[in-house]
Gaussian input, Z-matrix of N, CA and C with variables (Angstrom, degrees):
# hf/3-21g

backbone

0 1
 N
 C     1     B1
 C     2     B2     1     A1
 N     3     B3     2     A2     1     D1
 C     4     B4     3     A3     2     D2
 C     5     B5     4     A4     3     D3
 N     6     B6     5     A5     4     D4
 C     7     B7     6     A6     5     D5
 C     8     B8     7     A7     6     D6
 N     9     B9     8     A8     7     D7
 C    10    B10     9     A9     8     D8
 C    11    B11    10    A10     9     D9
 N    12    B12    11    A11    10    D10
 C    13    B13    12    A12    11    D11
 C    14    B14    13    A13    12    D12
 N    15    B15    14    A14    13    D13
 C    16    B16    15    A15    14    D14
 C    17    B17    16    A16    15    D15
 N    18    B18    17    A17    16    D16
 C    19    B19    18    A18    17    D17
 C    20    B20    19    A19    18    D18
 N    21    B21    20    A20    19    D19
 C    22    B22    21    A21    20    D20
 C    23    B23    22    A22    21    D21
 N    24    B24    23    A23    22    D22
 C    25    B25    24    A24    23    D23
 C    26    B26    25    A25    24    D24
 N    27    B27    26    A26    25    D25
 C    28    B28    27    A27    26    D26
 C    29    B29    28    A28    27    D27
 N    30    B30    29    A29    28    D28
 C    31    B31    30    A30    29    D29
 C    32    B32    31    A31    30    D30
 N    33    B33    32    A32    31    D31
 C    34    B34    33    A33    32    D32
 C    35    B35    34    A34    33    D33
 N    36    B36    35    A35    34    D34
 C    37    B37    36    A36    35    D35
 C    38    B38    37    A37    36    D36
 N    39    B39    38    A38    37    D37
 C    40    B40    39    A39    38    D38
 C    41    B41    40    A40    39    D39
 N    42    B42    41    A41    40    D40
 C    43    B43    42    A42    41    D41
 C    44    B44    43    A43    42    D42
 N    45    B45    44    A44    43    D43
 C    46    B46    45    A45    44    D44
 C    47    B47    46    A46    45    D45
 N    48    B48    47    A47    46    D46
 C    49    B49    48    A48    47    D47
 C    50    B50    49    A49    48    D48
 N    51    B51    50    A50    49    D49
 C    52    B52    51    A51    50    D50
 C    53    B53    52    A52    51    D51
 N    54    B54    53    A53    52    D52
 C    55    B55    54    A54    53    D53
 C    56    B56    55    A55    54    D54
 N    57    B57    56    A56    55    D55
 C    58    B58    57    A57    56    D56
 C    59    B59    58    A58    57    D57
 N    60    B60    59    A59    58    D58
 C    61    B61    60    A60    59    D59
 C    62    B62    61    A61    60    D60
 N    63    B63    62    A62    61    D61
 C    64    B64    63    A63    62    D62
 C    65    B65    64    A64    63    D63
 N    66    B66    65    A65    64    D64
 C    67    B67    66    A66    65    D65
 C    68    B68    67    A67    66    D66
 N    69    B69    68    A68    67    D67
 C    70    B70    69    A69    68    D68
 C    71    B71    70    A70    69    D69
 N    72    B72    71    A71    70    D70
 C    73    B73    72    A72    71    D71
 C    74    B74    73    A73    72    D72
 N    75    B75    74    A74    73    D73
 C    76    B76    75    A75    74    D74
 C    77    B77    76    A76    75    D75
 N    78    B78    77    A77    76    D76
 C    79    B79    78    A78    77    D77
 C    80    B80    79    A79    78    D78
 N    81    B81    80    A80    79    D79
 C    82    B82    81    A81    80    D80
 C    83    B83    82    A82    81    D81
 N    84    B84    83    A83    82    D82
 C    85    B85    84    A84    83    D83
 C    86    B86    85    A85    84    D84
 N    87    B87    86    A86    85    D85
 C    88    B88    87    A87    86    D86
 C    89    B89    88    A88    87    D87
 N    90    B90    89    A89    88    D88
 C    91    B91    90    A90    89    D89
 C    92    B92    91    A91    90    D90
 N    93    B93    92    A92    91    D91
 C    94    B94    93    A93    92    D92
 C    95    B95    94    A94    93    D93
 N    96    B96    95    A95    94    D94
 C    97    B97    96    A96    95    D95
 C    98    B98    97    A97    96    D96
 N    99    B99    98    A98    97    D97
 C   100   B100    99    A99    98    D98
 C   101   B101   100   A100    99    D99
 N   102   B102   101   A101   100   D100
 C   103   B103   102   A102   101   D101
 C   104   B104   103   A103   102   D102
 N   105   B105   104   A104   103   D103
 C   106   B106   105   A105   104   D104
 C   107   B107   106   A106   105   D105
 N   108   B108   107   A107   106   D106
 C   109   B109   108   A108   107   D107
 C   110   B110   109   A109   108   D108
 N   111   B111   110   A110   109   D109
 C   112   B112   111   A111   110   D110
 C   113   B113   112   A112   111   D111
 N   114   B114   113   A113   112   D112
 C   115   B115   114   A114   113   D113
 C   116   B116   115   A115   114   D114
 N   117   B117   116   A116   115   D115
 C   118   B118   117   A117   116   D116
 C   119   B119   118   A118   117   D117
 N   120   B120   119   A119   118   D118
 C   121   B121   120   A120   119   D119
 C   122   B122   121   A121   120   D120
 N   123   B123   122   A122   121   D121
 C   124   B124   123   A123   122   D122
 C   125   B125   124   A124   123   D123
 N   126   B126   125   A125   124   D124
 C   127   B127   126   A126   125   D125
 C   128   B128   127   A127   126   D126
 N   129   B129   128   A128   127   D127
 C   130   B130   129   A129   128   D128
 C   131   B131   130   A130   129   D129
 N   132   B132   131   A131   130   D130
 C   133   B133   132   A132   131   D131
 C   134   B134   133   A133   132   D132
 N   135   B135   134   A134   133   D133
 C   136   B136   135   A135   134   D134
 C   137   B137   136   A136   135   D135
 N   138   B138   137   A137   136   D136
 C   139   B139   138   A138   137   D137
 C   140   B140   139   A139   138   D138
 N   141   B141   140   A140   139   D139
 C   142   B142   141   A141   140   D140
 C   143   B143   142   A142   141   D141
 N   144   B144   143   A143   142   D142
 C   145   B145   144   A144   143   D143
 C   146   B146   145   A145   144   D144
 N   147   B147   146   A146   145   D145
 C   148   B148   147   A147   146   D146
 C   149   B149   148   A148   147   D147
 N   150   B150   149   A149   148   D148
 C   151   B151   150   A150   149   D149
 C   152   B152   151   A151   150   D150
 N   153   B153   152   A152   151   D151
 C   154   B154   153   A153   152   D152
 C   155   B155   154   A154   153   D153
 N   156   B156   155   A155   154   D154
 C   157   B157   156   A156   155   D155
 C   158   B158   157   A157   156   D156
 N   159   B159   158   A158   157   D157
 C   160   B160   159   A159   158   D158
 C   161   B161   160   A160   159   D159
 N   162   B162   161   A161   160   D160
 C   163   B163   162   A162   161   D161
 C   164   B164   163   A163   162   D162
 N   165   B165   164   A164   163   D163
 C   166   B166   165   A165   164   D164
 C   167   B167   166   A166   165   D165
 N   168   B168   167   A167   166   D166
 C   169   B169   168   A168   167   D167
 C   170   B170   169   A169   168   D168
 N   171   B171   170   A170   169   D169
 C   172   B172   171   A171   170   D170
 C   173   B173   172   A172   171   D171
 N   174   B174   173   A173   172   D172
 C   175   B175   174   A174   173   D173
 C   176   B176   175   A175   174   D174
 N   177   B177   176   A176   175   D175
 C   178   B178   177   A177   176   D176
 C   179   B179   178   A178   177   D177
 N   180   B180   179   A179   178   D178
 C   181   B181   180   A180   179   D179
 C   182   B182   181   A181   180   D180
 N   183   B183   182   A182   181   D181
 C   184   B184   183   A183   182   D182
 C   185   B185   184   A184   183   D183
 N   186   B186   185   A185   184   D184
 C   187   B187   186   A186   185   D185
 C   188   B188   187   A187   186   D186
 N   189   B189   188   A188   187   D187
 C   190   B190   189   A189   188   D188
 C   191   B191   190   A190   189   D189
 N   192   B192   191   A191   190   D190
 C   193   B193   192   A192   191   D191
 C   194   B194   193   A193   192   D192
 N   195   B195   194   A194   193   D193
 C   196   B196   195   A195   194   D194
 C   197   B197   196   A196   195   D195
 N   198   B198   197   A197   196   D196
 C   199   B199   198   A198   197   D197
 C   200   B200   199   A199   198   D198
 N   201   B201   200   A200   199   D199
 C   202   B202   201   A201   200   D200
 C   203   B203   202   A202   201   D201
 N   204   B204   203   A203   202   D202
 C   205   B205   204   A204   203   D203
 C   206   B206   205   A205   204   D204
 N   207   B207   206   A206   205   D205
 C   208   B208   207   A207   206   D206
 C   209   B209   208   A208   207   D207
 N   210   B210   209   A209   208   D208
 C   211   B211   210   A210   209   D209
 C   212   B212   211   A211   210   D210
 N   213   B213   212   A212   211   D211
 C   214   B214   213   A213   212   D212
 C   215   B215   214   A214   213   D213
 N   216   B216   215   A215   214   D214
 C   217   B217   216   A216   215   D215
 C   218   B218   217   A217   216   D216
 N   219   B219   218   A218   217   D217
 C   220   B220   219   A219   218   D218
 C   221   B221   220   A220   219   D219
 N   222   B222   221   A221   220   D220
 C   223   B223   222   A222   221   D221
 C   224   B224   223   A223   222   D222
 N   225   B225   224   A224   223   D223
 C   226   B226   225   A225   224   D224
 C   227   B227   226   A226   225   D225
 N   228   B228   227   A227   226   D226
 C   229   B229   228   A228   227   D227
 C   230   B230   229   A229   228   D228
 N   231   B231   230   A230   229   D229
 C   232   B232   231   A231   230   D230
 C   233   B233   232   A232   231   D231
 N   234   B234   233   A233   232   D232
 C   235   B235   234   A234   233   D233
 C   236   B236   235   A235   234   D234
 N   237   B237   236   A236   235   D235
 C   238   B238   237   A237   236   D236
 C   239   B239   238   A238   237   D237
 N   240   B240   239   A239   238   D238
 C   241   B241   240   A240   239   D239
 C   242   B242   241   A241   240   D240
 N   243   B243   242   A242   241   D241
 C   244   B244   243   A243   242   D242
 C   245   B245   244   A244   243   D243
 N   246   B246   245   A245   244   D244
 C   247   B247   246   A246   245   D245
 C   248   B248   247   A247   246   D246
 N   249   B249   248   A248   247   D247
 C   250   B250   249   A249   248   D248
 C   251   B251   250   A250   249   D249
 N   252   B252   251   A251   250   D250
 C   253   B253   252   A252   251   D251
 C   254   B254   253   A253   252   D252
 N   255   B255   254   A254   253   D253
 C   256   B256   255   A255   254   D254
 C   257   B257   256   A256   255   D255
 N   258   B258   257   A257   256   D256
 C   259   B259   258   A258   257   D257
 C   260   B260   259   A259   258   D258
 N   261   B261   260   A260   259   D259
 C   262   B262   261   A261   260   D260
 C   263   B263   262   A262   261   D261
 N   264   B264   263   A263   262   D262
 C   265   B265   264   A264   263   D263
 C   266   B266   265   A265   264   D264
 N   267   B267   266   A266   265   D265
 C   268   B268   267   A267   266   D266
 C   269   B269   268   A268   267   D267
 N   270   B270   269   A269   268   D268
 C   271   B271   270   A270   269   D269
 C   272   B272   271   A271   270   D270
 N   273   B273   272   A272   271   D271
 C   274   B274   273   A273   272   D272
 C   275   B275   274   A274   273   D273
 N   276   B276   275   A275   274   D274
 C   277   B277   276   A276   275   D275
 C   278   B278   277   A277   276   D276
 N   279   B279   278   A278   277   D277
 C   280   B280   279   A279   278   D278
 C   281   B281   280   A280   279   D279
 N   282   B282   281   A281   280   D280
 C   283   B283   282   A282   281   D281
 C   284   B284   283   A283   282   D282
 N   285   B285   284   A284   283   D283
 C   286   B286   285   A285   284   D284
 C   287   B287   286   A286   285   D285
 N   288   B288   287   A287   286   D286
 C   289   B289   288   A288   287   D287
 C   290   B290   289   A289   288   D288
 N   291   B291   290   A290   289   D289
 C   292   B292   291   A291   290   D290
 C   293   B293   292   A292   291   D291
 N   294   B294   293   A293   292   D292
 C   295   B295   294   A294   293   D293
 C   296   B296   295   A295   294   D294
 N   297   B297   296   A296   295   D295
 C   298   B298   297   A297   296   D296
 C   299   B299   298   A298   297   D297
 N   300   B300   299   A299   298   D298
 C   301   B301   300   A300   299   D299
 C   302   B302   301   A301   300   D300

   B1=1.4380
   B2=1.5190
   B3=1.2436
   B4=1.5987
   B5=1.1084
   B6=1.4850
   B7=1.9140
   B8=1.5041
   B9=1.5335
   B10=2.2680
   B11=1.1287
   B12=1.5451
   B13=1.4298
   B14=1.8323
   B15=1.6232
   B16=1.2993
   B17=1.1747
   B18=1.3182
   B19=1.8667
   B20=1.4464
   B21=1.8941
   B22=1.2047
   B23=0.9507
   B24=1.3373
   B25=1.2752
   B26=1.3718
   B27=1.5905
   B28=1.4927
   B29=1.6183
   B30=1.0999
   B31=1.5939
   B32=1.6325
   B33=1.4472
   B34=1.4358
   B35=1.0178
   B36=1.3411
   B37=1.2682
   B38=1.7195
   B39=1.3162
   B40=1.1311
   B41=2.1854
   B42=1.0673
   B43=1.3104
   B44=1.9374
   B45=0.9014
   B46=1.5017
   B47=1.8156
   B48=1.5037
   B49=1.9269
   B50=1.9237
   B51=1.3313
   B52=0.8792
   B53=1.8442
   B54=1.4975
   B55=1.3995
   B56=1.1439
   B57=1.4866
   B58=1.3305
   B59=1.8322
   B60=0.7905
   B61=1.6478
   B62=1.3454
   B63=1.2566
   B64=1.6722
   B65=1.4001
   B66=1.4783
   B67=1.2741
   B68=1.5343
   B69=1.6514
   B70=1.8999
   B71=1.5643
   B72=1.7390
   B73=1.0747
   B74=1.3159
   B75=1.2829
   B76=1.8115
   B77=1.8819
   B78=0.9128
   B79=1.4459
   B80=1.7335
   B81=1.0602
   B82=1.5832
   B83=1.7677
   B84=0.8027
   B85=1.6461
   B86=2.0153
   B87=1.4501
   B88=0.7504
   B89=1.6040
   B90=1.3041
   B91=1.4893
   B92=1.7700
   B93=1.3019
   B94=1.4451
   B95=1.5251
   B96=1.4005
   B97=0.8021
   B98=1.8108
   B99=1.4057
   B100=1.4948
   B101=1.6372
   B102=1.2846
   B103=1.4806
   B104=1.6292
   B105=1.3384
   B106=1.7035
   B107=1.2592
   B108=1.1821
   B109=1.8458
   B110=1.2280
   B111=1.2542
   B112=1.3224
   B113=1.2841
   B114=1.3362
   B115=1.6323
   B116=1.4175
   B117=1.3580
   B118=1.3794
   B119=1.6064
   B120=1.5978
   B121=1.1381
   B122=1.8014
   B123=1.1372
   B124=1.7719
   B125=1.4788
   B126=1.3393
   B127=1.4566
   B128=1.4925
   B129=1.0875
   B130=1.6307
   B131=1.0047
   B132=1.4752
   B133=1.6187
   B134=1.1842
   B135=1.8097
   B136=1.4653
   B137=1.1957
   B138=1.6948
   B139=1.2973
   B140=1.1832
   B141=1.1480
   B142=1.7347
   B143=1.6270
   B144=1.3662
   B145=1.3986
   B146=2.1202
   B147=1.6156
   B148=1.5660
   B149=1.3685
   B150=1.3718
   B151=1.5862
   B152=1.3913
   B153=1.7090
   B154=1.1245
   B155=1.5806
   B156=1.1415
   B157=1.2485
   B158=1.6305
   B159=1.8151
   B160=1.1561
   B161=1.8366
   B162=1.1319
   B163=1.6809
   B164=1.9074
   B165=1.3338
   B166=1.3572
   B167=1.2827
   B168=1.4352
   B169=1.5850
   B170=1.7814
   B171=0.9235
   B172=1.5675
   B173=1.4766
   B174=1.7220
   B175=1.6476
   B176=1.6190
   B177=1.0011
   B178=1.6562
   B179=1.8601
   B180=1.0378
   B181=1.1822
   B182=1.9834
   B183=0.7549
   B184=1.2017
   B185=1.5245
   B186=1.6052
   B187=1.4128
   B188=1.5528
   B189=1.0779
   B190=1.4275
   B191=1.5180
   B192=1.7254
   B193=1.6554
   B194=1.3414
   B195=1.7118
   B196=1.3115
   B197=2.2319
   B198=1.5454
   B199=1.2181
   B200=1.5651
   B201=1.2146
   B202=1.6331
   B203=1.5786
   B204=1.3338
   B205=1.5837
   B206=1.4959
   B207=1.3914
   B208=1.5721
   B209=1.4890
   B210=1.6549
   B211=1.6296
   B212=1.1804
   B213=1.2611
   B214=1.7931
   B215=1.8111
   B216=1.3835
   B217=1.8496
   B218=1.1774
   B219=1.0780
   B220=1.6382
   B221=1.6748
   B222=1.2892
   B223=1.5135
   B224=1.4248
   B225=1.8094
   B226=1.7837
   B227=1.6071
   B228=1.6641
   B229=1.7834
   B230=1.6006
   B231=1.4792
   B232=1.7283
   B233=1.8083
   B234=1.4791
   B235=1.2907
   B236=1.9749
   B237=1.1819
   B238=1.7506
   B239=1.2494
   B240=1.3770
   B241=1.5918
   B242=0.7507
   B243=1.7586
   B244=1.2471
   B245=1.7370
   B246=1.0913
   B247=1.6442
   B248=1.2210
   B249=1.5377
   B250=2.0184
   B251=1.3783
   B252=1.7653
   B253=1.2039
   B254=1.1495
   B255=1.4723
   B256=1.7982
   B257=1.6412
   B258=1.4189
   B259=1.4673
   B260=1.6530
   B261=0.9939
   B262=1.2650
   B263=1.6191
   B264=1.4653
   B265=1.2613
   B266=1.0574
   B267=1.1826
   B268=1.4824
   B269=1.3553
   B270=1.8693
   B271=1.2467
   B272=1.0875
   B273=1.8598
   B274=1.4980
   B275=1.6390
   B276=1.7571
   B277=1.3390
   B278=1.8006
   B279=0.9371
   B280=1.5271
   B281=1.3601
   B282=1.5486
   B283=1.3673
   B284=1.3465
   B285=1.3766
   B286=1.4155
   B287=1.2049
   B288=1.4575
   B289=1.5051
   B290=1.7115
   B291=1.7518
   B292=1.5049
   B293=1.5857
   B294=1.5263
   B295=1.5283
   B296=1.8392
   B297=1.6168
   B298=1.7173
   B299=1.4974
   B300=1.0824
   B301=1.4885
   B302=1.9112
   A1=107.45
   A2=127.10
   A3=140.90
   A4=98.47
   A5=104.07
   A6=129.17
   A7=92.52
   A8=102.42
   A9=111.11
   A10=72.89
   A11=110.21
   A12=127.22
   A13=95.40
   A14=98.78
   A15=96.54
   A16=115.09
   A17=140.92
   A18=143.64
   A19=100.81
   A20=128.02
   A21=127.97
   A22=138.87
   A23=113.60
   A24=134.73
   A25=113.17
   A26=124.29
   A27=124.36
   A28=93.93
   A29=110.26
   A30=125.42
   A31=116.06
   A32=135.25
   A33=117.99
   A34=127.97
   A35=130.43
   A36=120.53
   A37=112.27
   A38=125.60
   A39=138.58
   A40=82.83
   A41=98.24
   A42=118.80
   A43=121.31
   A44=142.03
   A45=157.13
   A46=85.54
   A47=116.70
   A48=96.36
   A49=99.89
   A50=101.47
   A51=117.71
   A52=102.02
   A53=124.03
   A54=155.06
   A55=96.28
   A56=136.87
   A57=127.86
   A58=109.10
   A59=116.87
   A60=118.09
   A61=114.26
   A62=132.15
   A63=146.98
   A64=87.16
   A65=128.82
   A66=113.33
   A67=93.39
   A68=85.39
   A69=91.08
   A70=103.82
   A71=103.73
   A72=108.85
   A73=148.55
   A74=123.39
   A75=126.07
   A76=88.36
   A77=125.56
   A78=113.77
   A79=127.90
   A80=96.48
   A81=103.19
   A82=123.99
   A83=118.82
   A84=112.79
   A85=92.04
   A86=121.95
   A87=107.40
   A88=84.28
   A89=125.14
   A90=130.03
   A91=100.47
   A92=111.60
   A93=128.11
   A94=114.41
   A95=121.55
   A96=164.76
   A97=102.19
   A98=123.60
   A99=101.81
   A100=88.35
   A101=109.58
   A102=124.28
   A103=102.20
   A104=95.67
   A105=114.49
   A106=115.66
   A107=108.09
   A108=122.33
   A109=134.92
   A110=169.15
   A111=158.95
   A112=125.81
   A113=108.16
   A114=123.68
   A115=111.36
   A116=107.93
   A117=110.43
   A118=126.64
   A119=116.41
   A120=122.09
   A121=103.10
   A122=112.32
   A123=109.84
   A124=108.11
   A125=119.16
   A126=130.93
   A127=111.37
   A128=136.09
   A129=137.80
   A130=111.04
   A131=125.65
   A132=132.78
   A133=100.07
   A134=160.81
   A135=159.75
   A136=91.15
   A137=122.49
   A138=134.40
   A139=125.37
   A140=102.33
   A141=106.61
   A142=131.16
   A143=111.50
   A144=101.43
   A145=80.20
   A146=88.05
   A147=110.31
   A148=122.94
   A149=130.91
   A150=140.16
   A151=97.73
   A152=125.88
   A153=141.63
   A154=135.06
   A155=103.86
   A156=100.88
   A157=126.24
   A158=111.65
   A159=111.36
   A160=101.79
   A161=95.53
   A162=101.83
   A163=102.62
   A164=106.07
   A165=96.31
   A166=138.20
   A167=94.49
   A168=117.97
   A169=100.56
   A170=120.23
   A171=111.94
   A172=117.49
   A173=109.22
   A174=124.06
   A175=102.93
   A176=126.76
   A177=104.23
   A178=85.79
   A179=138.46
   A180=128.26
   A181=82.02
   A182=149.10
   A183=145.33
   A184=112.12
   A185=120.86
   A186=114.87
   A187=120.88
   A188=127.05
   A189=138.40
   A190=122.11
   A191=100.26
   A192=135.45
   A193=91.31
   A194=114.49
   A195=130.57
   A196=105.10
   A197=113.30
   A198=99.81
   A199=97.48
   A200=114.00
   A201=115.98
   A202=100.11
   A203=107.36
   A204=115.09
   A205=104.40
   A206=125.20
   A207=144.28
   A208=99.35
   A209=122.03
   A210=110.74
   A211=110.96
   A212=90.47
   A213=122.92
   A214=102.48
   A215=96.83
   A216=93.13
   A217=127.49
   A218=114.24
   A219=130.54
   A220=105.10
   A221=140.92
   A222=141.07
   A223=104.39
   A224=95.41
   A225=104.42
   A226=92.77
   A227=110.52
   A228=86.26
   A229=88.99
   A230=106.43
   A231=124.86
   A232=90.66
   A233=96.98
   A234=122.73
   A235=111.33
   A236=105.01
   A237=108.16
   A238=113.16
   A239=125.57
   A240=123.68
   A241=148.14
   A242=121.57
   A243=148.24
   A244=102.51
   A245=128.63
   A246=125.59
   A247=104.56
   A248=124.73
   A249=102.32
   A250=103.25
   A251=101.02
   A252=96.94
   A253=135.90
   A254=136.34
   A255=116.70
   A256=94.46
   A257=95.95
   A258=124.52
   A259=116.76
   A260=135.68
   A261=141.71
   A262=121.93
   A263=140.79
   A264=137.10
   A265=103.79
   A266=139.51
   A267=140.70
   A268=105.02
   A269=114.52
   A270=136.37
   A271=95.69
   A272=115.74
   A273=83.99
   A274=112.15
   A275=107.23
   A276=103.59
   A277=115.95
   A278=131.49
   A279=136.33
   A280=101.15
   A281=124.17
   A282=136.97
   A283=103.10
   A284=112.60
   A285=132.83
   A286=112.91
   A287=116.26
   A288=99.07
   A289=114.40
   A290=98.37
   A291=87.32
   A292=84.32
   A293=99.65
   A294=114.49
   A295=104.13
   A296=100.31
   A297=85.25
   A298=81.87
   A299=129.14
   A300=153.82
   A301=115.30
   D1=132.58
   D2=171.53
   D3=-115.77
   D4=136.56
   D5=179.21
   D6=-124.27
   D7=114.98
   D8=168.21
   D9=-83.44
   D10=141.86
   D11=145.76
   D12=-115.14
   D13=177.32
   D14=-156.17
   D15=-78.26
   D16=167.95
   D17=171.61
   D18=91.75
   D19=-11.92
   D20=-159.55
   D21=86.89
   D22=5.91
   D23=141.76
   D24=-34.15
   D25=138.54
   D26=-166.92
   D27=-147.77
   D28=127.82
   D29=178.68
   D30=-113.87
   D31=107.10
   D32=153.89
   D33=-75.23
   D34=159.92
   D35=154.48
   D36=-134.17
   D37=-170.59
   D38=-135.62
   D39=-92.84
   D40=170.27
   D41=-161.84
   D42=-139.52
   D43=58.88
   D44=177.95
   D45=-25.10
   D46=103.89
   D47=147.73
   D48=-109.52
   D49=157.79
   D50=149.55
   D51=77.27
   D52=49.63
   D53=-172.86
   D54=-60.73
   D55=-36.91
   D56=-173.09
   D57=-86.46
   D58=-5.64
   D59=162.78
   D60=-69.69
   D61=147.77
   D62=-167.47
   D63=-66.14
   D64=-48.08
   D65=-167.43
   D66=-136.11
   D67=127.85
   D68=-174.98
   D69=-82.28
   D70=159.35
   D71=153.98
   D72=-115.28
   D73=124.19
   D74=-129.08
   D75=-106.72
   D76=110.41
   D77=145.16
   D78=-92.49
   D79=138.87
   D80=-178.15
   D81=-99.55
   D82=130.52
   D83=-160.90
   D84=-110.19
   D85=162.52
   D86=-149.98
   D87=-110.14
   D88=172.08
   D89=-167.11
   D90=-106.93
   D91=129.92
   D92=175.09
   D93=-129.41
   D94=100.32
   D95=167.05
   D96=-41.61
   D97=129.32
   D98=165.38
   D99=-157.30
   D100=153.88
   D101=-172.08
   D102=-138.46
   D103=138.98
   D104=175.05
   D105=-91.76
   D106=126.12
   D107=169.79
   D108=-121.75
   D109=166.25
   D110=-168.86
   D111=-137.98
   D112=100.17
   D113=-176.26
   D114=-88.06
   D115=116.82
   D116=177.68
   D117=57.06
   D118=15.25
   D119=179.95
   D120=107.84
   D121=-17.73
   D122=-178.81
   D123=-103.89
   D124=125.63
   D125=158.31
   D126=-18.51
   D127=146.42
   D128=149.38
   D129=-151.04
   D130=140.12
   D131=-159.88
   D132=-107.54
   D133=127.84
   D134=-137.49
   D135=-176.35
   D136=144.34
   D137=156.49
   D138=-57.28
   D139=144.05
   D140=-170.37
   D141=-38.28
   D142=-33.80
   D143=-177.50
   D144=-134.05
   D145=121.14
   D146=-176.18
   D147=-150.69
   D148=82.67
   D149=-179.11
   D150=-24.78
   D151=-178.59
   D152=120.49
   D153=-30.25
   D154=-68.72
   D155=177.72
   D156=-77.23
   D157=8.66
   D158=171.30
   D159=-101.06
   D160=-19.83
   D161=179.76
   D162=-66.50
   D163=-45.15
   D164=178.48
   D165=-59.29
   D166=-44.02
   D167=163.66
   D168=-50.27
   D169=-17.03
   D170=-171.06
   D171=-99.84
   D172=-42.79
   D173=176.10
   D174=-91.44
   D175=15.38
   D176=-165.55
   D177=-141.37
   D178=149.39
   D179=-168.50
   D180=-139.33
   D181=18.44
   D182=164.57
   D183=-124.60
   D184=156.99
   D185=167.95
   D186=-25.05
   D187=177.61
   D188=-174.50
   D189=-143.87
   D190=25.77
   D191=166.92
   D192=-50.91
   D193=138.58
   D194=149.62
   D195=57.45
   D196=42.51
   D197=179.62
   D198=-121.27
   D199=161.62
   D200=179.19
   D201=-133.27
   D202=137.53
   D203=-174.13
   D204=-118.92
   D205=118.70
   D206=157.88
   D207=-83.49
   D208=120.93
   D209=138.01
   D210=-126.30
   D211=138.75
   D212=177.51
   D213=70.50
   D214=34.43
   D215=-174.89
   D216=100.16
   D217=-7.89
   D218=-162.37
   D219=-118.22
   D220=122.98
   D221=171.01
   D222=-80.36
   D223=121.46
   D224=176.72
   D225=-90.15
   D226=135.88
   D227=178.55
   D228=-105.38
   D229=-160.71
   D230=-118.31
   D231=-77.98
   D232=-50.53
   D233=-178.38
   D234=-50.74
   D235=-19.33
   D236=170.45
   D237=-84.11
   D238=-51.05
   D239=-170.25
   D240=-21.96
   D241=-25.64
   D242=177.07
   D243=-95.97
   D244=-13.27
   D245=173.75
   D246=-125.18
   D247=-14.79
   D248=175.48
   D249=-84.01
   D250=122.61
   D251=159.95
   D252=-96.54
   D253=151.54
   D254=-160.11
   D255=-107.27
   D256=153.30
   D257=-171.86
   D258=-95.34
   D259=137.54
   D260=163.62
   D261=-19.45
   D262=77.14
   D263=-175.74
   D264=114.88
   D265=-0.02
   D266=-179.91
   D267=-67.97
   D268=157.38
   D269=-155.01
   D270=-117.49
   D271=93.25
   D272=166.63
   D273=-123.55
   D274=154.96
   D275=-164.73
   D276=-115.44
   D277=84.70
   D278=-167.69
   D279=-66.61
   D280=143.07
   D281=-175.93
   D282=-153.79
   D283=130.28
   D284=-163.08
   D285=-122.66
   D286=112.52
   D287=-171.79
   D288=-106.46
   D289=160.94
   D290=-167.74
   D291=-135.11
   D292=178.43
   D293=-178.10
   D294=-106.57
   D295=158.94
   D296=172.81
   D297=161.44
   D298=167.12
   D299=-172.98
   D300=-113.84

């Protein structure tokens, strides 16, 4: 059995087979948690508890040279990434800087 809860959040729970046996057997599935956030204006679906710098590793498929991360308006700098963890609905805005005339 799967329960959507709202934002996309997805819950299992445990499962009875075989009810007509004296003693049923229940398996339990384990619960995974997932929360929506917004990179650069696009939806992305991430497990529930997910730093910065594991989120990047996830939306950015190239190095992560020369990028600056705002969430919710605010700049996490370089030295946080590995301990901010992002929250459910959070804004986050990646900016990449380049050189050029």
């Amino acid at each position: 059995m799967q329960l959507v809860l709202p934002k996309g959040k997805v819950r299992t729970t445990h499962i009875v087979l075989f009810p007509f046996l004296l003693q049923a057997i229940s398996i339990v599935f384990p619960i995974f948690l997932i929360m929506e956030i917004t990179v650069n204006h696009q939806p992305h679906q991430l497990k529930d508890t997910c730093s910065v710098e594991q989120m990047l590793s996830i939306v950015l498929s190239g190095a992560v040279k020369g990028i600056a991360v705002a969430i919710n308006q605010t700049i996490v700098s370089k030295s946080n990434w590995s301990s901010h963890l992002l929250k459910e609905g959070d804004q986050v805005m990646l900016i990449k800087a380049t050189q050029g005339g």
